[in-house]
FIZAFI-262568 format. One record per residue (C-alpha): residue number from 0; residue in one letter; x, y, z. Coordinates in Angstrom, 2 decimals, decimal comma. Example, Ala and Ser with C-alpha at 12.3 -4.5 7.8 and 13.67 -1.06 7.14 Angstrom:
<sites>
> 0  A  12,30  -4,50  7,80
> 1  S  13,67  -1,06  7,14
</sites>
This chain:
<sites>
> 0  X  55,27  -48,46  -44,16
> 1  X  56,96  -45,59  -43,36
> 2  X  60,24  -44,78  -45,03
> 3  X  62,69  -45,85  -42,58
> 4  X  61,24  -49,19  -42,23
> 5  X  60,77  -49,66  -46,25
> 6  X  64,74  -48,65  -46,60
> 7  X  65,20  -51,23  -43,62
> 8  X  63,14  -54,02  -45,36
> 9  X  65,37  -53,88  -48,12
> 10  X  68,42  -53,83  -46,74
> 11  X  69,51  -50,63  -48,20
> 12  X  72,91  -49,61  -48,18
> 13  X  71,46  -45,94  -47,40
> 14  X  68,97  -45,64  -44,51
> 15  X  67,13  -42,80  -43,29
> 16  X  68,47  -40,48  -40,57
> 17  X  66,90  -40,86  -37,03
> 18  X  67,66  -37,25  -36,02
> 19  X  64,62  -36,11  -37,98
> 20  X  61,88  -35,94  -35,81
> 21  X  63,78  -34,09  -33,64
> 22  X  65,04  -31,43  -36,58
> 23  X  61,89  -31,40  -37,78
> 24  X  60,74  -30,14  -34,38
> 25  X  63,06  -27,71  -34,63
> 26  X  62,15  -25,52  -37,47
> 27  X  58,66  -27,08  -38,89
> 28  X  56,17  -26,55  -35,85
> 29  X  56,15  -23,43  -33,67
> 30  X  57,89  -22,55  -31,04
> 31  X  57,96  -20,84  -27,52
> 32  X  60,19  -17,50  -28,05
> 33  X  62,86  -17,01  -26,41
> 34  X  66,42  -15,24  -26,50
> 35  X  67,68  -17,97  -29,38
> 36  X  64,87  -17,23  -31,74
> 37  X  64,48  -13,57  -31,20
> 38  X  61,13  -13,85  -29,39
> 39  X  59,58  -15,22  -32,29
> 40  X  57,33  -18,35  -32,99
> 41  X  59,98  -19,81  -35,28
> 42  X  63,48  -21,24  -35,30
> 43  X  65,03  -19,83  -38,60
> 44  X  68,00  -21,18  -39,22
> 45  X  70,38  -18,18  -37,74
> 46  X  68,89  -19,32  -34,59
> 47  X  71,10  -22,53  -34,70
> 48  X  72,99  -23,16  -37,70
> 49  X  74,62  -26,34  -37,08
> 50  X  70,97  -28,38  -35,99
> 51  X  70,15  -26,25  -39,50
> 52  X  72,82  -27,67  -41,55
> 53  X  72,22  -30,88  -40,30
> 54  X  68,38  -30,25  -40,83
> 55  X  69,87  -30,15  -44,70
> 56  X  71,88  -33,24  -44,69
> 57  X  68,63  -34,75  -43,01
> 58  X  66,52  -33,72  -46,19
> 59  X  68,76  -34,55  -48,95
> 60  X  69,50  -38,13  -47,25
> 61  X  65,96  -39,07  -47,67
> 62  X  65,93  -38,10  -51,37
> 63  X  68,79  -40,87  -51,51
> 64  X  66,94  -43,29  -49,41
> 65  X  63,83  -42,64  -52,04
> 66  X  66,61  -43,03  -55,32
> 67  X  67,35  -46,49  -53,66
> 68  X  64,01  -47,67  -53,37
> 69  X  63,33  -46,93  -56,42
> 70  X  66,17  -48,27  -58,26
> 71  X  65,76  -51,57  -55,94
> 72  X  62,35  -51,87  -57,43
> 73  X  62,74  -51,03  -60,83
> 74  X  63,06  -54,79  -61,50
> 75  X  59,87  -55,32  -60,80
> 76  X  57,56  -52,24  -63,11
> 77  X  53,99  -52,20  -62,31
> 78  X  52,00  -53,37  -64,83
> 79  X  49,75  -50,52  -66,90
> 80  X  46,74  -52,06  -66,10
> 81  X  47,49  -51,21  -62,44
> 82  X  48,53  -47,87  -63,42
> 83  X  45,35  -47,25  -64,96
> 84  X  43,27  -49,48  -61,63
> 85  X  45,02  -46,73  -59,56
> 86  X  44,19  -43,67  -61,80
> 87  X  40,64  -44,93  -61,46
> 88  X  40,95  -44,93  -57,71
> 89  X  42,07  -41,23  -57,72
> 90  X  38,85  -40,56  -59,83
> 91  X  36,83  -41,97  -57,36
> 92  X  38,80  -40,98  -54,22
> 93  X  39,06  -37,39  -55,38
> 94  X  35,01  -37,25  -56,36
> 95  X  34,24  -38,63  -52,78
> 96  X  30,86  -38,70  -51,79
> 97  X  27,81  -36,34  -50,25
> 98  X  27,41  -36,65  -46,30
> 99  X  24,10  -36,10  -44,78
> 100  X  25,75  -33,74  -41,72
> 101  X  22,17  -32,89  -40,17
> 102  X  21,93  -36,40  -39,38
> 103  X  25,35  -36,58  -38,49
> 104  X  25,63  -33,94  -35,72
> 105  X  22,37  -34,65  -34,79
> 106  X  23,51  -38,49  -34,32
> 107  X  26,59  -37,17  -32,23
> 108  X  24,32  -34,68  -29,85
> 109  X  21,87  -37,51  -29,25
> 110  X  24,30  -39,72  -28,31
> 111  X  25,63  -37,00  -25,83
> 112  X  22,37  -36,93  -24,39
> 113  X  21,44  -40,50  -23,71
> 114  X  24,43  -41,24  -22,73
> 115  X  24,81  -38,66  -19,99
> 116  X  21,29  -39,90  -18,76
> 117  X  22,67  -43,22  -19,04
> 118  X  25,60  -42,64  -16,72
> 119  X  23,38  -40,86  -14,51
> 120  X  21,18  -43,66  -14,10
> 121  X  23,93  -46,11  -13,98
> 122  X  26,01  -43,63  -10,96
> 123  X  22,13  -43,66  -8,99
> 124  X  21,90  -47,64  -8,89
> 125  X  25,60  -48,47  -8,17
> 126  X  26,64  -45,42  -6,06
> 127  X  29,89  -45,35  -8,38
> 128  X  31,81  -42,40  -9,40
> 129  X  32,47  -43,47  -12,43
> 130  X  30,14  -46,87  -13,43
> 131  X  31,60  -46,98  -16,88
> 132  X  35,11  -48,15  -15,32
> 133  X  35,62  -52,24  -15,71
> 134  X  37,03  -52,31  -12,16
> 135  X  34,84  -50,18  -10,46
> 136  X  31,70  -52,05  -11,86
> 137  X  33,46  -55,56  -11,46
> 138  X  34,00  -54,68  -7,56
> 139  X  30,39  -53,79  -7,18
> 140  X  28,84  -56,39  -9,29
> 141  X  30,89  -59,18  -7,21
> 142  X  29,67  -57,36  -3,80
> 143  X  26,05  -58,29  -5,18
> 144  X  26,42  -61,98  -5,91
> 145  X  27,83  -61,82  -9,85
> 146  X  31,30  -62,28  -10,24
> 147  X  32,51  -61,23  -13,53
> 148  X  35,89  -61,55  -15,02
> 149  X  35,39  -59,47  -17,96
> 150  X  32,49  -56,86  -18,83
> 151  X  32,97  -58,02  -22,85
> 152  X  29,92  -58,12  -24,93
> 153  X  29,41  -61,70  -24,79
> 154  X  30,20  -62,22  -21,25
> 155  X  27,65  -59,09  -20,09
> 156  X  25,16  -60,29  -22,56
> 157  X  25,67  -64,26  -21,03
> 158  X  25,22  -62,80  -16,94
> 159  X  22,39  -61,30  -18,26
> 160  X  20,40  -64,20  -18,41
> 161  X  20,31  -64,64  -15,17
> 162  X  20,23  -61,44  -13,65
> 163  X  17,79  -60,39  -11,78
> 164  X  16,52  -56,59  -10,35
> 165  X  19,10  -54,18  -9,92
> 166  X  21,97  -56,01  -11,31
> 167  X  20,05  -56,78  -14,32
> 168  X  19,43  -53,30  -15,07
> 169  X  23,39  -52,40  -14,19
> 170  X  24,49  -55,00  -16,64
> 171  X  22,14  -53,74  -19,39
> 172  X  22,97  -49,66  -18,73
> 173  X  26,61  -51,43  -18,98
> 174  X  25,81  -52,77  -22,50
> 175  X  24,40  -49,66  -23,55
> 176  X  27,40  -47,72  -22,21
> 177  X  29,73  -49,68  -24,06
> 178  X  27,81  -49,32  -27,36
> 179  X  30,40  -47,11  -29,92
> 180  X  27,47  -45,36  -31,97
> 181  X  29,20  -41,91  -32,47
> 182  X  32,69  -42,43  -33,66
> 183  X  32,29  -42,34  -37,35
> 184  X  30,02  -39,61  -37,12
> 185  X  32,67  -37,71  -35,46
> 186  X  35,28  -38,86  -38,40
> 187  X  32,56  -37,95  -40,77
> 188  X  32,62  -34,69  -39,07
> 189  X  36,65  -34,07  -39,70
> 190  X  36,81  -35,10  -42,68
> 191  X  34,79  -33,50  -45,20
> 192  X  35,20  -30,64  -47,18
> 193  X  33,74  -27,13  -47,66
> 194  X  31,57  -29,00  -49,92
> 195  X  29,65  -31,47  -48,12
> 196  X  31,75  -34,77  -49,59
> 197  X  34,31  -36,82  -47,59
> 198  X  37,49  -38,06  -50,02
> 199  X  40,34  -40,18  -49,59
> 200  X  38,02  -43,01  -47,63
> 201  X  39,35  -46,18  -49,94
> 202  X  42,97  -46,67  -49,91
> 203  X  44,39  -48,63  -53,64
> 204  X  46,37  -51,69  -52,19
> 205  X  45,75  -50,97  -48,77
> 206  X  45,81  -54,84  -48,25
> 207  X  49,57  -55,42  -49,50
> 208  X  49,28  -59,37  -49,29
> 209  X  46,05  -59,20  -52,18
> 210  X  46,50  -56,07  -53,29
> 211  X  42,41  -55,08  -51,85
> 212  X  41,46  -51,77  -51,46
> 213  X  41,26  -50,68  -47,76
> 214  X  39,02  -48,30  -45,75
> 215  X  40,43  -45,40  -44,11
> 216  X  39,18  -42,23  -42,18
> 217  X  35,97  -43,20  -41,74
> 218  X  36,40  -46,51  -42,42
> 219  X  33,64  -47,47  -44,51
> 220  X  35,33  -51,46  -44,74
> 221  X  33,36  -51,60  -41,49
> 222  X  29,78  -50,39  -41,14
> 223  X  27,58  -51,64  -38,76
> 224  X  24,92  -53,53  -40,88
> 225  X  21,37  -52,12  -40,37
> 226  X  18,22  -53,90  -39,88
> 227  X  15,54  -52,02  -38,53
> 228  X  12,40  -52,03  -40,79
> 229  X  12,04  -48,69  -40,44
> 230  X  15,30  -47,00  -40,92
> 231  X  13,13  -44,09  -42,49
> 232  X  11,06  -43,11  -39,54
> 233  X  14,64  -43,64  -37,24
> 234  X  16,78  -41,33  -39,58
> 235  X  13,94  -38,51  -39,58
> 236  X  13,28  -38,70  -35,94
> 237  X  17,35  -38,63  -35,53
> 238  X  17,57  -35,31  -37,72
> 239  X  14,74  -33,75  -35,78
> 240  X  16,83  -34,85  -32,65
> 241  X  13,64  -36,35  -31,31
> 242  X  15,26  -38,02  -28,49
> 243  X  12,30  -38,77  -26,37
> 244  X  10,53  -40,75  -29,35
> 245  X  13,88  -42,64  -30,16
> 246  X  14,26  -44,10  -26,43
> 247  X  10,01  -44,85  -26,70
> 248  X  10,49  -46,44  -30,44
> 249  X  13,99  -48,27  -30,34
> 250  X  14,90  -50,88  -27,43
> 251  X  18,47  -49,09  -28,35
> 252  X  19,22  -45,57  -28,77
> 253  X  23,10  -45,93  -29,07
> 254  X  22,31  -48,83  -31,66
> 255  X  19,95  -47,22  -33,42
> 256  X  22,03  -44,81  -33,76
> 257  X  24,55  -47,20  -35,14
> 258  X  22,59  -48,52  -38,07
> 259  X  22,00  -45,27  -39,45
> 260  X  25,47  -44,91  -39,60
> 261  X  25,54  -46,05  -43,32
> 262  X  22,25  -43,83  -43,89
> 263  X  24,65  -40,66  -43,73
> 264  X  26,17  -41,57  -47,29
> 265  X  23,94  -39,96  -49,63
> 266  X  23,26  -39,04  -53,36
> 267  X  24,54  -35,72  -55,07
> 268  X  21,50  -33,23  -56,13
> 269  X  19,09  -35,09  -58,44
> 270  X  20,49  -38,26  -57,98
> 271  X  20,18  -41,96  -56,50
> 272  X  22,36  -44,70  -55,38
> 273  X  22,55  -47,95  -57,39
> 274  X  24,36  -50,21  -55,17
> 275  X  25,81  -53,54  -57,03
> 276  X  26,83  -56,55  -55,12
> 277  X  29,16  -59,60  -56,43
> 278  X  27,14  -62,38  -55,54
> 279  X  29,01  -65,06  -53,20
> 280  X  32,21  -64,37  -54,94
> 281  X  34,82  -65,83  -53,00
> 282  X  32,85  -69,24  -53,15
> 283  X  32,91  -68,78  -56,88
> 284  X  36,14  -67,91  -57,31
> 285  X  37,84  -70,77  -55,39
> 286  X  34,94  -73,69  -56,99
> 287  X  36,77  -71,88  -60,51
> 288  X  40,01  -72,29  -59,55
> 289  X  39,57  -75,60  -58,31
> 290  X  37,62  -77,29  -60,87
> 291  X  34,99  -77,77  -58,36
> 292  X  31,85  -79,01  -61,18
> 293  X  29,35  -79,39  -58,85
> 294  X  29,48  -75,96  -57,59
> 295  X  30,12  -74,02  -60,52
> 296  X  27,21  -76,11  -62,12
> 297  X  24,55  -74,89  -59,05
> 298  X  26,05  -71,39  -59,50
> 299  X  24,84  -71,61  -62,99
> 300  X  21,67  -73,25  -62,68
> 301  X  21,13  -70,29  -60,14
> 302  X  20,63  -72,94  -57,32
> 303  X  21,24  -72,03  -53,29
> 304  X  24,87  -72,60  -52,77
> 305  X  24,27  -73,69  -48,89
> 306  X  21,36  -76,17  -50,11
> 307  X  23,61  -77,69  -52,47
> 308  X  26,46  -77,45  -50,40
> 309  X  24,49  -79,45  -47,65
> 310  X  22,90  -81,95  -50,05
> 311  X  26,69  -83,10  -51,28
> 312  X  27,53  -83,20  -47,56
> 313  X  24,28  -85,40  -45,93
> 314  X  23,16  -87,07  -48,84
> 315  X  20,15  -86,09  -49,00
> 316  X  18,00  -83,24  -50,77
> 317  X  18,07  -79,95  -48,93
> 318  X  15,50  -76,83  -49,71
> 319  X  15,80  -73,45  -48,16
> 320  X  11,83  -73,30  -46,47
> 321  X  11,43  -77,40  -47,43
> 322  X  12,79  -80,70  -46,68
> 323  X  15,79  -80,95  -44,38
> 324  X  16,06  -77,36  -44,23
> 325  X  17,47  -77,56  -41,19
> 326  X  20,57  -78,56  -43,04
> 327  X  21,16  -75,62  -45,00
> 328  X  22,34  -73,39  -41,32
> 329  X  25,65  -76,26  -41,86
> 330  X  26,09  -75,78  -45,49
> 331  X  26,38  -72,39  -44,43
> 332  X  28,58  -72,15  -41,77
> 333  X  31,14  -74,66  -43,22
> 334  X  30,68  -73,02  -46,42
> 335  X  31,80  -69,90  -44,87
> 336  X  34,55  -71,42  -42,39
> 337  X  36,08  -74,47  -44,48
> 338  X  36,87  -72,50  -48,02
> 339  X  40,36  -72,09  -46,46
> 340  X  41,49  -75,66  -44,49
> 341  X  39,54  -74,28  -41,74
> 342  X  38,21  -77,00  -39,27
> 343  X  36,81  -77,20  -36,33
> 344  X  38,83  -73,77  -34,72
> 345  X  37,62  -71,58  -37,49
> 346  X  34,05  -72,61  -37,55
> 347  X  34,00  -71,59  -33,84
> 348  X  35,27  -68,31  -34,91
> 349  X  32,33  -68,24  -37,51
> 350  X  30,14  -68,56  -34,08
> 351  X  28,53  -72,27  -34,82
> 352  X  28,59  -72,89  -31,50
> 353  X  26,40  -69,65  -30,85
> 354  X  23,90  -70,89  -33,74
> 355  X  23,39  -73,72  -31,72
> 356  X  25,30  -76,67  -32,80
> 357  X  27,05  -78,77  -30,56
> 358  X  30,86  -79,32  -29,83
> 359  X  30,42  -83,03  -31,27
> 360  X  28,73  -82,08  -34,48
> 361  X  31,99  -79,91  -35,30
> 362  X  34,58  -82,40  -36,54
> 363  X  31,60  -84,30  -38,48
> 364  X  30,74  -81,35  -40,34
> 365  X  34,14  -80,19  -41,29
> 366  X  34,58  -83,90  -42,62
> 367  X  31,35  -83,85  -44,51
> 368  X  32,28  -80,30  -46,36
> 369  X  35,58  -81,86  -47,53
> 370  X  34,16  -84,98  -48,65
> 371  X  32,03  -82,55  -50,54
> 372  X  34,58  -80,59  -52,16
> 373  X  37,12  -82,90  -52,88
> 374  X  38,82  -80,47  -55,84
> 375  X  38,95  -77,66  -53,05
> 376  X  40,53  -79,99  -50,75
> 377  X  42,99  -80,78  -53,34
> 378  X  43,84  -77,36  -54,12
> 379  X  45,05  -76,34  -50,86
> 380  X  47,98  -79,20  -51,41
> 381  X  48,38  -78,46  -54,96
> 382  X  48,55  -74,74  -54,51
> 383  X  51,39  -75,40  -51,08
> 384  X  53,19  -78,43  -53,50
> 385  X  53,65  -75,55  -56,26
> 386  X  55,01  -72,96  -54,21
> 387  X  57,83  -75,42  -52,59
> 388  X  58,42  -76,41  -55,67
> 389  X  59,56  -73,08  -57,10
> 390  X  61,39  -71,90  -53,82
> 391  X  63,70  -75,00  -53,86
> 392  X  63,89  -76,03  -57,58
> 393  X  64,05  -71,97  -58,56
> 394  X  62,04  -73,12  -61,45
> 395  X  58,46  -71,92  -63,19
> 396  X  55,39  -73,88  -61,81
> 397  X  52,46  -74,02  -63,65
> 398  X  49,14  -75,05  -62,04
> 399  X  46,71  -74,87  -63,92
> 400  X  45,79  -70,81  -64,68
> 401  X  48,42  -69,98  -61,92
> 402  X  51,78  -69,74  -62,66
> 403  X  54,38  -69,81  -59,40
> 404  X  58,25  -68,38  -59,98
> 405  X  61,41  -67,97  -57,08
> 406  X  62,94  -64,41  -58,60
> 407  X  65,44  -62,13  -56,80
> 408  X  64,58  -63,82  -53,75
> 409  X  60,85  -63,49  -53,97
> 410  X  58,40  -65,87  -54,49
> 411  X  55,81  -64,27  -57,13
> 412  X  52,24  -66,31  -57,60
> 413  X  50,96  -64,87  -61,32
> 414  X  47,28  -64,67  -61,06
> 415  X  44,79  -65,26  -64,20
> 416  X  44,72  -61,52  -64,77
> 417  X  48,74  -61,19  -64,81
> 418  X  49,20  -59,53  -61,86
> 419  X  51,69  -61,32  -59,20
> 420  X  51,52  -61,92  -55,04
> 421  X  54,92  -61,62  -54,02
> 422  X  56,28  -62,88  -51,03
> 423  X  59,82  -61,56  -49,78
> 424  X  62,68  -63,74  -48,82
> 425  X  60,66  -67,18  -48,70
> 426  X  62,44  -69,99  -46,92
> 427  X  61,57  -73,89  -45,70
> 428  X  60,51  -73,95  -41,98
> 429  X  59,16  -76,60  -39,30
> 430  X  55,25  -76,07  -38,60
> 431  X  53,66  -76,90  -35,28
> 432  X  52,91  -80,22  -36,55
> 433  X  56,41  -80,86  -37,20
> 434  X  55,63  -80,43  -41,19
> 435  X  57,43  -78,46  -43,64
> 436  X  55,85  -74,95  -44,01
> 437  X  56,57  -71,84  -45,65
> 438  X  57,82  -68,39  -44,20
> 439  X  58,76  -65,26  -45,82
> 440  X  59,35  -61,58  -44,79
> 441  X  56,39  -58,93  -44,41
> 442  X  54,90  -56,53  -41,75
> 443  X  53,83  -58,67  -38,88
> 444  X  50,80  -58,19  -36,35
> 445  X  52,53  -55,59  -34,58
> 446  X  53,57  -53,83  -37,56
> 447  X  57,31  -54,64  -37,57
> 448  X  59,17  -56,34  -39,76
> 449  X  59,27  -59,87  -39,42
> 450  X  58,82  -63,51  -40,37
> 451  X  55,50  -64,75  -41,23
> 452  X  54,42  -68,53  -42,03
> 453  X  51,84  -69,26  -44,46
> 454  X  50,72  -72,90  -45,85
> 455  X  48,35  -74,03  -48,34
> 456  X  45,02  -72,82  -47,46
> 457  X  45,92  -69,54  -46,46
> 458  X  48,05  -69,17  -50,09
> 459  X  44,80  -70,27  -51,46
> 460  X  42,85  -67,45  -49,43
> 461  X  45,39  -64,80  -50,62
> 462  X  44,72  -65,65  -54,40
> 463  X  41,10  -66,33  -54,23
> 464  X  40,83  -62,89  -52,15
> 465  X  43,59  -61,15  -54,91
> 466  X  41,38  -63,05  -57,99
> 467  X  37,82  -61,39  -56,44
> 468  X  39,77  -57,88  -56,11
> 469  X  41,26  -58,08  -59,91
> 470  X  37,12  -58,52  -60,80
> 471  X  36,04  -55,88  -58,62
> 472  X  38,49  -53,74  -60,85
> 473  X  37,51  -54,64  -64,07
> 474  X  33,91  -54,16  -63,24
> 475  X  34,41  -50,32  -61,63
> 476  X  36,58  -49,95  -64,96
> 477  X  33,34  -51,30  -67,04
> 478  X  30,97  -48,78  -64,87
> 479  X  33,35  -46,19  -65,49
> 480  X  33,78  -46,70  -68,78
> 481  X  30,37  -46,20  -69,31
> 482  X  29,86  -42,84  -67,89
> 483  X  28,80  -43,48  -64,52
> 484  X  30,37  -42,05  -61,67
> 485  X  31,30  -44,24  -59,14
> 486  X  31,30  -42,45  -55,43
> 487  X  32,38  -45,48  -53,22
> 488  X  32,86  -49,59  -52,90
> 489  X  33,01  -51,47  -49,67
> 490  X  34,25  -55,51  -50,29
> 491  X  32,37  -56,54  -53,47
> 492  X  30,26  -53,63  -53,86
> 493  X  29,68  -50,62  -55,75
> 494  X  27,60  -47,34  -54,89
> 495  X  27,22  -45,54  -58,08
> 496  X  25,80  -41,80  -58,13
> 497  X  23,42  -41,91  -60,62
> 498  X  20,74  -39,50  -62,08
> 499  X  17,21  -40,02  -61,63
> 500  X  16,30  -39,11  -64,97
> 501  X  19,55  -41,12  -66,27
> 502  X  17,30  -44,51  -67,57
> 503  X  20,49  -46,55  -66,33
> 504  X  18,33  -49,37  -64,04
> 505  X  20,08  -51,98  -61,61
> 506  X  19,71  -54,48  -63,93
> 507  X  22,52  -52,02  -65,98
> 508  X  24,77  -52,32  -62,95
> 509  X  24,51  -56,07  -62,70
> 510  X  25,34  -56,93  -66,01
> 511  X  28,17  -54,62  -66,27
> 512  X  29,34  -56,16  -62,55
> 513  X  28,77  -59,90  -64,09
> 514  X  31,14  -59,16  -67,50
> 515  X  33,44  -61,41  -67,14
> 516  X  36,88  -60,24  -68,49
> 517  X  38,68  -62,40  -70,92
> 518  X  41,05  -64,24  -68,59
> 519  X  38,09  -65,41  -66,34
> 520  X  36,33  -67,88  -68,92
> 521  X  34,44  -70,40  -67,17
> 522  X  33,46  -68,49  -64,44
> 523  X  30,22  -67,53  -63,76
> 524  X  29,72  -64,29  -61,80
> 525  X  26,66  -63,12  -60,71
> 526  X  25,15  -60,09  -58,70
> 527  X  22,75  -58,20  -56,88
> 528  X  21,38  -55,08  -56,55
> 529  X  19,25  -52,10  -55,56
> 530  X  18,25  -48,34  -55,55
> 531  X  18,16  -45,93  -52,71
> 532  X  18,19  -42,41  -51,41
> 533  X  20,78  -43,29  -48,65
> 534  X  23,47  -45,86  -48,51
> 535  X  21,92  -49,04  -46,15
> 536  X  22,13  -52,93  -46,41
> 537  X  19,40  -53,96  -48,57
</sites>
């Protein structure tokens, strides 16, 4: 938030002056010369002192506005342990990591390429000036028999199975067209340094509700996963800028391109990635906090959560390549939807209904997972009781390893680890359903300052979510600890930049990842790994 709306949000008796931007117009950026500034590039302040004085009563009102916020928050220290989370963060931020920029640029020229051929193509068929334009290619596509609406992804990709001849080739030029391969390569571009690495790319807290870490710049939160089988043979073909053999080899240039997007991370000089991955860890998180036996005992017997899942939920055994296996696809999916008092909404937003099962088999399936989970169920209530509890009795509410407190007009949720969710300002409101819910104050879609509502699942999300970040922490801190540098995480992930001669295996990584720390008895983590010479999905 910036600092105007931060000194808003709390009500300040001292807010920031609005006249900045214009002051700092004025005398921080260049200007045209003229008679007022002597001719020069800059206004110094003899060229106006009164916009310069107030340029100085600008200045020292934000140092007040900062004083404010900070003695409005000195109620509430950060804990050291956070300190020292965040001092690890600037270790890893400030190492950064090693960019492959052949294969980069090369990427970005490529893409150039086949997509001016593309267009070409596209302007030959349709006679368009410009084919990429939604309204221009909705006008022509309706003039030859296919009505579209929208040109989105699924809705091209759904006319396409019934195209025919020209429009079927329009309609696929249009998918590739609409393909973003290039734009992280271009951010990979800007922000590197005179040394090869890109820095700054996880933000500490950058999710304020949990307290995750957040991707910025290039935004590694969101990679586009790979799965070609030969991402070797694409990457060197792609740094030889061997476009001919990509468009013969690849039914996708632009997506090709894509997936070796995560390819252009790479090892330091006589080193490898070991990449460490929390294994299912929201799953095992909430089945923890929840008291959910049956899960926690298949996590422990090492047993296929979405087997096990679907076994509790038919009745009947489930294997992964055996009996009823056919099963396991809605263990998955309502695995993966229902955590959170999702029903049948959010496992349409999971895409069941693209993985082929019907409308009717929703509701049923939802059912069956919370018939399954009965402790999970009965979080979400607990979890929603506690919280009213301590906004309208302003007294401590202890549920089990989470403690819930009303202070200075925020509710606070204590996790395991001691760290607290705060929520500003919480009050009682009406829901949809004409039930009691919960709102409080925080930075809304559109990045104002508003009211938000939240209710029992989504509290639950927030601490599972806040629970998996606090082990993601101690782990890094672990790997650290140990000597190992740590270049980048994504999620639940690590990418350490190891040595090859170092004699520190994956099976190193793992069990450092799956250390549980003290507060998180009774839980049992597990994880994955792998070695590589560029960062991919394994």
């Amino acid at each position: 938030m910036s600092l105007d709306a931060v000194g808003a949000a709390l009500d300040l008796d001292v807010q920031k002056d609005t006249a900045g931007k214009r002051l700092i117009k004025q005398f921080c950026t260049p200007a045209t010369p003229s008679v007022l500034n002597g001719g020069g590039t800059r206004n110094l302040p003899s060229s106006d002192s009164t916009s310069w004085a107030q340029f100085i009563d600008y200045n020292q009102r934000d140092v007040e506005v900062e004083l404010a916020i900070h003695d409005r928050l000195s109620s509430f220290p950060i804990p050291e342990a956070e300190w020292d989370a965040y001092a690890l963060d600037q270790r890893i931020n400030d190492t950064g990591i090693l960019l492959d920029h052949t294969l980069a640029d090369a990427a970005v020229a490529l893409d150039d390429q086949h997509r001016a051929a593309t267009l070409a193509r596209a302007r030959e068929l349709t006679g368009l000036e410009n084919p990429n334009s939604p309204i221009q290619l909705k006008e022509w596509l309706t003039t030859h028999g296919c009505e579209m609406s929208s040109l989105a992804k699924a809705d091209v990709e759904a006319a396409l199975e019934s195209a025919t001849g020209k429009v079927k080739e329009v309609l696929e030029l249009r998918g590739d067209l609409a393909k973003s391969s290039v734009k992280k390569y271009q951010a990979m571009h800007n922000v590197t340094g005179t040394d090869g690495r890109a820095r700054g790319l996880i933000q500490f807290y950058g999710a304020g509700r949990t307290g995750r870490f957040a991707g910025r710049l290039v935004q590694v939160q969101n990679l586009p996963r790979n799965y070609l089988p030969d991402l070797d043979q694409a990457r060197t073909l792609t740094r030889q800028r061997n476009l001919d053999a990509l468009e013969l080899l690849y039914d996708s240039v632009p997506d090709t391109l894509s997936q070796l997007i995560r390819t252009a991370f790479i090892p330091s000089a006589g080193c490898r990635f070991i990449v460490a991955d929390y294994s299912a860890i929201e799953a095992r998180v909430i089945a923890w906090l929840a008291g959910e036996t049956s899960t926690l005992a298949a996590f422990r017997d090492g047993k296929d959560l979405y087997c096990e899942t679907a076994s509790r939920m038919f009745g009947v055994p489930v294997e992964k390549h055996g009996i009823n296996a056919e099963l396991r696809q809605k263990g998955k999916i309502a695995t993966l939807a229902c955590g959170y008092n999702g029903s049948v909404g959010a496992l349409k937003a999971m895409g069941a209904l693209r993985m082929g099962l019907a409308e009717h088999e929703l509701k049923p399936i939802v059912d069956a997972w919370r018939a399954a989970n009965p402790n999970i169920v009965r979080l979400w209530a607990d979890v929603e009781q506690a919280a009213l509890d301590a906004i309208t009795t302003r007294q401590a509410v202890r549920l089990r390893n989470l403690r819930f407190t009303a202070e200075s007009g925020i509710l606070f949720i204590t996790l395991p680890s001691g760290r607290r969710l705060a929520y500003v300002k919480p009050q009682l409101g009406e829901n949809r359903w004409g039930g009691t819910s919960i709102t409080y104050s925080g930075v809304t879609t559109g990045r104002k300052w508003g009211r938000l509502e939240t209710y029992g699942g989504k509290l639950v999300e927030n601490i599972v979510q806040a629970v998996a970040r606090d082990l993601l922490v101690h782990a890094m801190t672990l790997v650290a600890q140990a000597g190992h540098k740590i270049v980048m995480h994504v999620h639940d992930e690590i990418v350490i930049d190891e040595p090859e001669d170092s004699g520190f295996t994956i099976a190193d990584a793992c069990q450092l990842m799956t250390t549980p720390p003290d507060w998180a008895a009774g839980l049992p983590l597990d994880a994955d790994g792998y070695e590589c010479d560029y960062y991919r999905k394994d």
